[in-house]
C-alpha positions as CSV (number, residue, x, y, z in Angstrom):
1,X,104.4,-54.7,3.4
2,X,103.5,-58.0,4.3
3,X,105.8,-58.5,7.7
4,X,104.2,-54.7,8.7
5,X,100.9,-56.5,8.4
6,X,101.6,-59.0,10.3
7,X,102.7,-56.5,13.3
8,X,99.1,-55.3,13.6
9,X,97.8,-55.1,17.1
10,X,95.6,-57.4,18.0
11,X,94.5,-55.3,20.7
12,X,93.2,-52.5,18.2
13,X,90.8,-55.4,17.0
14,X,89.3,-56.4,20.6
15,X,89.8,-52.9,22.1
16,X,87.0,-52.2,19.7
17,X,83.3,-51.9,20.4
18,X,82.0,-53.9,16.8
19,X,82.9,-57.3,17.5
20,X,85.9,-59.1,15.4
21,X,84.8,-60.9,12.3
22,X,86.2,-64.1,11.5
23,X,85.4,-64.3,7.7
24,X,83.9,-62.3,4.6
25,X,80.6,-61.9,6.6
26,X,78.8,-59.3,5.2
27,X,79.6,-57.5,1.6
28,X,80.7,-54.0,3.0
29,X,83.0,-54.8,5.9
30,X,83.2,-52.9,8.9
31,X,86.5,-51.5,9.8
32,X,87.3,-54.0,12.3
33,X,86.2,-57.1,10.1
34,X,88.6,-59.6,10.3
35,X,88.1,-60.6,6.6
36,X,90.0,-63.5,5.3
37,X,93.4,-61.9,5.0
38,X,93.6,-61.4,8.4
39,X,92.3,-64.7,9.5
40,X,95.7,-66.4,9.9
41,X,97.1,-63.2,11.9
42,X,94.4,-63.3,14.7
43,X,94.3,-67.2,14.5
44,X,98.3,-67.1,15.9
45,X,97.7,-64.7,18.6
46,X,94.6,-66.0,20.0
47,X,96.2,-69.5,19.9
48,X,99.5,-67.6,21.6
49,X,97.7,-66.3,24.3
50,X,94.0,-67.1,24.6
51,X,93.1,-64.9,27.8
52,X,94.1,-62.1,26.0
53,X,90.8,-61.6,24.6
54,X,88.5,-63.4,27.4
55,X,85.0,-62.0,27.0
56,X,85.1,-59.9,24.0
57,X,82.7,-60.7,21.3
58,X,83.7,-63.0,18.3
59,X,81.5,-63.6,14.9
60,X,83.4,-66.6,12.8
61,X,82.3,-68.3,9.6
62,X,83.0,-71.8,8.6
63,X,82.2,-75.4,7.9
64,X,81.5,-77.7,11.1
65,X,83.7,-80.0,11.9
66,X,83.4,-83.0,14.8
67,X,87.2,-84.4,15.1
68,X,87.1,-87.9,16.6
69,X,87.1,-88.1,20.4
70,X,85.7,-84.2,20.7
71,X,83.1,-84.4,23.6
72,X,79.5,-83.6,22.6
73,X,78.1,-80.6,21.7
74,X,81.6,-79.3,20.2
75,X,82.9,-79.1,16.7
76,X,85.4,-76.8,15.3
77,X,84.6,-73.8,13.2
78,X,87.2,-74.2,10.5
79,X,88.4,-73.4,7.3
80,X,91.0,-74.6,5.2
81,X,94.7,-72.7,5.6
82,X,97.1,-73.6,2.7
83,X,101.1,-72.8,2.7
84,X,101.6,-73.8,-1.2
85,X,99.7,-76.2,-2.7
86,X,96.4,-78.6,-2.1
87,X,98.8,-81.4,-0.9
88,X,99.6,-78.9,2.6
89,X,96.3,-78.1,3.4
90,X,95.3,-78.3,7.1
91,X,91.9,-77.5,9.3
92,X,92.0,-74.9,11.6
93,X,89.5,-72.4,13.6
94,X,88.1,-72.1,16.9
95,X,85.9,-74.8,19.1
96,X,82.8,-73.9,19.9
97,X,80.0,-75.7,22.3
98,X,76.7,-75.6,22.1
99,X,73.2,-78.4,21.6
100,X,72.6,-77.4,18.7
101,X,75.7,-78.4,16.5
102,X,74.2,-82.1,17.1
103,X,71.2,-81.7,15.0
104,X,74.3,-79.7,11.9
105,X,75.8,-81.6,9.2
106,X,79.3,-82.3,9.4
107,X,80.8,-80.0,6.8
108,X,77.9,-77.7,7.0
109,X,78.9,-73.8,7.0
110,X,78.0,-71.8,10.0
111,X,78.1,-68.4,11.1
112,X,78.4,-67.9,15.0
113,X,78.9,-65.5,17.3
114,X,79.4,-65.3,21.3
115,X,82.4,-64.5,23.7
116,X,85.7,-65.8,23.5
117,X,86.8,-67.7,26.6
118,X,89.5,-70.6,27.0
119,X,88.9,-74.1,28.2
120,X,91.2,-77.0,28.9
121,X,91.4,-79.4,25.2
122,X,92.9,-82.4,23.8
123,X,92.9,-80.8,20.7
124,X,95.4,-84.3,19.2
125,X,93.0,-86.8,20.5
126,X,96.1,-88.0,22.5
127,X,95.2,-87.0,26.0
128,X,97.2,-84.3,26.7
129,X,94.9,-81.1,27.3
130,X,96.1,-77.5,26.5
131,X,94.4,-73.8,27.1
132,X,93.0,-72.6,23.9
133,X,90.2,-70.1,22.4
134,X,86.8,-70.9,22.9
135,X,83.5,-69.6,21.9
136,X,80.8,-69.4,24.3
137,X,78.1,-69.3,21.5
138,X,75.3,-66.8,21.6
139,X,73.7,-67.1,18.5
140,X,74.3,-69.9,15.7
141,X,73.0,-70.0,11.8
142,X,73.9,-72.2,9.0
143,X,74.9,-70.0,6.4
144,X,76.7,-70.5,2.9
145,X,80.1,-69.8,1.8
146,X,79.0,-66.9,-0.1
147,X,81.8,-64.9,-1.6
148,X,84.7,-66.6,0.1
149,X,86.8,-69.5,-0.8
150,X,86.8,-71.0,2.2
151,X,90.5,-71.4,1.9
152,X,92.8,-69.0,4.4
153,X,96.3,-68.2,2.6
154,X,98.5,-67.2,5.4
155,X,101.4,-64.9,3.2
């Protein structure tokens, strides 16, 4: 049941007109929230190939996160994925850009929303840029974890 999962379309989710949902957002999910359990699935194929969904609205959730060497105005949206145990844990989300992340505290968790778009990154801090995901923010709000662990479990 799990590899079937796996197989789901990601074009069912942007084909949609609700936008996708990166997190437990609200406490009765829409039918194309992309609650945690899909999180790792969408991740991959944005990551895969980011102009697939170019322009189509994205709401994440997440703590704020400002990697050494990002530019300003840009953290990452992230949450914690985890293969097995707390020794394997590893950052990962989306980048977004925007003033106001300056005045945020680092850790702080966010909910934002905007477009998707893709941009040229060093995402390693070792000066080799690749296209990735985007947001181009339209609306950003601290927020609290609420019901969620925070933690993405990709199996």
């Amino acid at each position: 049941m799990q590899a079937r999962a796996l197989r789901v379309s990601f074009l069912a989710f942007i084909a949609a007109a609700t936008p996708l949902v990166f997190a437990v957002i609200l406490p009765t999910a829409t039918r194309n929230a992309l609650l945690d359990d899909r999180y790792w699935t969408l991740y991959n194929r944005l990551y895969d190939d980011p102009a697939a969904a170019v322009g189509h609205k994205v709401v994440i959730q997440g703590f704020l996160h400002r990697a050494r060497g990002f530019p300003p105005n840009t953290a990452l949206i992230g949450r914690n994925l985890m293969w097995c145990c707390s020794a394997d844990m590893a950052e990962i989300g989306l980048i977004v850009q925007d003033p106001v992340i300056n005045a945020l505290n680092e850790s702080q968790w966010v909910e934002v929303s905007g477009r998707l778009a893709t941009t040229q990154f060093d995402m390693n801090g070792d000066g080799k840029k690749a296209v990735i995901p985007i947001v181009a923010v339209e609306a950003l709000k601290p927020t609290d974890k609420g019901a969620t662990s925070g933690i993405i479990f990709p199996f």
